[in-house]
C-alpha positions as CSV (number, residue, x, y, z in Angstrom):
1,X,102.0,92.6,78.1
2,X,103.8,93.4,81.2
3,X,105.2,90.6,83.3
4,X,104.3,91.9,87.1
5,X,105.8,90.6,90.3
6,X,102.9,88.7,92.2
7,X,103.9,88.9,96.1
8,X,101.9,91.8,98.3
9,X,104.9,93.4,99.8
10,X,108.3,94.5,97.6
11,X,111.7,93.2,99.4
12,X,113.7,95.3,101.5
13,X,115.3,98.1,100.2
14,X,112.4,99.3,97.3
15,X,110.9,102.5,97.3
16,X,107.8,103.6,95.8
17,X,108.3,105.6,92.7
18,X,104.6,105.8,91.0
19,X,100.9,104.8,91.8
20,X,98.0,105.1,90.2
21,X,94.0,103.9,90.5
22,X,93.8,100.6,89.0
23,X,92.7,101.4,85.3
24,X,94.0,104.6,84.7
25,X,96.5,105.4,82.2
26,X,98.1,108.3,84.2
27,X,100.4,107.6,86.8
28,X,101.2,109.4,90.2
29,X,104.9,110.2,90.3
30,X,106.2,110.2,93.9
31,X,109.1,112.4,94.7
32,X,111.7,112.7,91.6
33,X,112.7,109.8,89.4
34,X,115.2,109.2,87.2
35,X,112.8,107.2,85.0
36,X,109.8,107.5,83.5
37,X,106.6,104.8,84.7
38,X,106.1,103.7,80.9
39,X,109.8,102.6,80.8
40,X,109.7,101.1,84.3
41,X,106.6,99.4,83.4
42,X,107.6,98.0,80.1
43,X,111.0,96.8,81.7
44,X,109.6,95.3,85.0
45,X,109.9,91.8,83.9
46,X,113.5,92.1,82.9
47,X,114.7,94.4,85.7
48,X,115.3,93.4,89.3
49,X,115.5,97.1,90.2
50,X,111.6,97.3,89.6
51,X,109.3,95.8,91.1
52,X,105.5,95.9,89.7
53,X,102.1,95.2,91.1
54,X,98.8,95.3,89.5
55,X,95.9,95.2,91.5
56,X,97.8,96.4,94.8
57,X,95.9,96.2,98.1
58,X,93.9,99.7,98.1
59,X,93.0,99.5,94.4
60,X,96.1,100.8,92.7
61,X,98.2,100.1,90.4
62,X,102.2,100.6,92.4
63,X,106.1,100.6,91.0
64,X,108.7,100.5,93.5
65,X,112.4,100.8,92.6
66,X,115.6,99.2,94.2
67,X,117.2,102.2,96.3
68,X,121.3,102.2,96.3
């Protein structure tokens, strides 16, 4: 099980990689990434360069990553 990050909002400086409707397996890619959602959900926990939400406001599932 993924650990997610609980607060509404990322921090400053995230940008939203993937989305997708809360329950569905396939996720929404936004723009180009360097890494694929299953990696950046299984590592969420670990990594403070991802940030995770379940459940988001709207219904969807959300990954942000840091920017540089």
């Amino acid at each position: 099980m993924t650990l997610a990050k609980k607060s509404t909002n990322p921090p400053a400086n995230f940008k939203l990689a993937y989305a997708r409707p809360c329950g569905q397996s396939e996720w929404s890619a936004f723009g180009t990434q360097a890494r694929a959602a299953a990696y950046l959900e299984r590592c969420a926990g670990i990594d403070p360069d991802v940030w995770l939400q379940y459940g988001a406001p709207g219904g969807r599932d959300v990954i942000y990553v840091r920017t540089r």
